[in-house]
matplotlib code that plots the C-alpha trace (Angstrom):
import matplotlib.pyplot as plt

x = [-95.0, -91.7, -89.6, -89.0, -85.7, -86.4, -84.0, -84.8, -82.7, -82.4, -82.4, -78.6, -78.5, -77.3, -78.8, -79.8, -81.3, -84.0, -85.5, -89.4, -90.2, -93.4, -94.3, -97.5, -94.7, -95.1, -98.9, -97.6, -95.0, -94.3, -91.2, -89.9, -91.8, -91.2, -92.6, -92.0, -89.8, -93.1, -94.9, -92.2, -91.9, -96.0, -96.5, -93.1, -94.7, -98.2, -96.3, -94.1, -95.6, -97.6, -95.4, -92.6, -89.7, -87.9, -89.8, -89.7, -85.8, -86.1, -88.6, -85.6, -82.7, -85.2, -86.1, -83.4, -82.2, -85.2, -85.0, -81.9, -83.6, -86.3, -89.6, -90.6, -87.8, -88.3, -87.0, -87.4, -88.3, -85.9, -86.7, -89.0, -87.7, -87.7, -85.4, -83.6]
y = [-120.4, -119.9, -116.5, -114.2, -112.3, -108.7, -106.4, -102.5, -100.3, -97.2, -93.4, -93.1, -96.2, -99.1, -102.6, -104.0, -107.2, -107.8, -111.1, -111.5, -114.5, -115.0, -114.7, -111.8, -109.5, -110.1, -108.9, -105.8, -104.9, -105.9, -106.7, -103.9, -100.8, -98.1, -96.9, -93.0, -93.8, -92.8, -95.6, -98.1, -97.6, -97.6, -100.9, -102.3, -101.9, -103.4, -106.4, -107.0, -105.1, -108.1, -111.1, -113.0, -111.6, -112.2, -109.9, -107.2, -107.4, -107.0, -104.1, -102.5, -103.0, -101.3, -98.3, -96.4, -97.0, -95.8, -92.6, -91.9, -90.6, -87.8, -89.2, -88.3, -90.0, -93.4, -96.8, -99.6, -103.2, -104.7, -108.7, -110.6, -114.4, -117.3, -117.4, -120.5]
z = [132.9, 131.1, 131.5, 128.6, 128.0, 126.4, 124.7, 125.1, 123.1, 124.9, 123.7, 123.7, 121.8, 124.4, 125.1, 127.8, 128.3, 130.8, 132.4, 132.9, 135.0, 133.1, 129.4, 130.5, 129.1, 125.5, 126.3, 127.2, 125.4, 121.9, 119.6, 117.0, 118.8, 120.2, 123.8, 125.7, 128.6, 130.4, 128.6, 129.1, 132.6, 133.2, 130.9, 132.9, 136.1, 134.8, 133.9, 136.8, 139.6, 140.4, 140.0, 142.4, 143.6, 140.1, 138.1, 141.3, 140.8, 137.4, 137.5, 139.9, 137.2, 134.8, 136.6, 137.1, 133.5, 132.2, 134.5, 133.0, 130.1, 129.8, 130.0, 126.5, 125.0, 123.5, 123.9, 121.6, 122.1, 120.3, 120.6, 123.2, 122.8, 125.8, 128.7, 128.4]

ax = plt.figure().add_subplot(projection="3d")
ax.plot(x, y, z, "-o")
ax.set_aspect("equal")
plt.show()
């Protein structure tokens, strides 16, 4: 299955590009929405948690981003497109 690049656009207004080694993330998470940092982190896990070693790595660049902010704060999913 192919990988999916997506774009979170955090409460402080940065972006930050994450890789998903399999496309179960646009089942989770959807383009042009906003999530709670709570939510985000919960529905990251769901997708990642199980997966290879990729989407573990991944699941570690997101995590302490996303603690960064307060749990209630919300970060938006910018773009879900395929990793080329």
């Amino acid at each position: 299955m192919r990988g999916v690049l997506f774009d979170v656009r955090w409460p402080d207004g940065t972006l930050t590009t994450f890789y998903a080694p399999s496309a179960i993330i646009g089942m989770i998470l959807e383009a042009d929405r906003s999530y709670a940092i709570d939510e985000l982190v919960t529905r990251s896990r769901a997708a990642l948690g199980a997966a290879s070693e990729r989407a573990a790595a991944a699941l570690a660049d997101l995590l302490p981003r996303a603690h960064a902010f307060g749990m209630q704060d919300r970060a938006r999913i910018e773009r879900l497109r395929p990793a080329d």
